[in-house]
N, C-alpha and C positions, 0 to 999 in steps of 0.2 A: 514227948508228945506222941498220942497213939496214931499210926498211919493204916487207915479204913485198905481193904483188901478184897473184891468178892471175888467167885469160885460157884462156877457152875456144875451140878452133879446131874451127870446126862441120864434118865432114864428112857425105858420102849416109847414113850409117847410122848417125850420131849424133853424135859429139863429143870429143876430150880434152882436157883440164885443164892447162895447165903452171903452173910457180907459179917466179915470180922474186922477188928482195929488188931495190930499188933502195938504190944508193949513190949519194949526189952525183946525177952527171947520166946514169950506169950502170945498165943491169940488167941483173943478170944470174940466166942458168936452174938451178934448182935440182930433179935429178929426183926426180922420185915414189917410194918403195918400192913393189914388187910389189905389187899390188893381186890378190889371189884372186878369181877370173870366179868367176860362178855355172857350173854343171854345163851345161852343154844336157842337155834332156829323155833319157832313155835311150827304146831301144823298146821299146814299149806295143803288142801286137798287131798288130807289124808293121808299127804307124806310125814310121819312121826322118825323124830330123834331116835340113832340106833345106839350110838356110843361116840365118846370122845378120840379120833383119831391122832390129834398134837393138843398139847397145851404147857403151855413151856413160858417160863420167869428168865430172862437172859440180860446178863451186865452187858450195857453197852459201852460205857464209860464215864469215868467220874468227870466232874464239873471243877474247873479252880474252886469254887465254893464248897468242895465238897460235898456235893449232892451226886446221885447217884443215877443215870438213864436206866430204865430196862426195857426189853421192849417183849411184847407179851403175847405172842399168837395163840389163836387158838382156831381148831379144824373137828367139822364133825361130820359122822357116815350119817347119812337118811336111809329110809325104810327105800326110798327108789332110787338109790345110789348115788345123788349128788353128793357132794362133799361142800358146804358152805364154809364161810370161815372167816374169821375177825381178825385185826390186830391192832395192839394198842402202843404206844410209850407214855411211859411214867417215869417221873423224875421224882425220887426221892428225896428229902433234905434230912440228911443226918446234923442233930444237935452234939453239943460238948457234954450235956447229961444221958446221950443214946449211946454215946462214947464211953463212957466210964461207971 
């Protein structure tokens, strides 16, 4: 039976998540479904969106069921230098056909 495994690859502005089954002496990658981003801020008084400071996909840990938590921040610069910022968790549910 294949045993599910994710691995976080850290980049400057955060992180994403892949999630592989190992078979045997094999792994292989199994991808993510769309993952809905938070919004960025809209503008507030002529304060406009500068850039994405974090945004990051992270295994929190697998479920007896086999499902998968990640939890999902995300951080952004404004034109007047707040930094606003969301975060989410997502539970994943890996099937036996997502598997193989």
């Amino acid at each position: 039976m294949a045993k599910p495994m994710s691995h976080l690859s850290p980049n400057r502005r955060g992180g994403l998540t892949g999630v592989y089954f190992r078979t045997g002496s094999e792994f292989k990658e199994i991808p993510l479904p769309q993952i809905p981003d938070c919004e960025a801020p809209a503008k507030q008084g002529g304060d406009e969106y500068v850039k994405t400071l974090d945004y990051s996909v992270s295994p929190v840990r697998w479920l007896k069921t086999g499902a998968l938590i990640l939890a999902i921040p995300n951080q952004w610069l404004m034109q007047s230098g707040t930094e606003p910022e969301c975060s989410e968790t997502v539970t994943i549910a890996l099937t036996l056909s997502t598997r193989c």
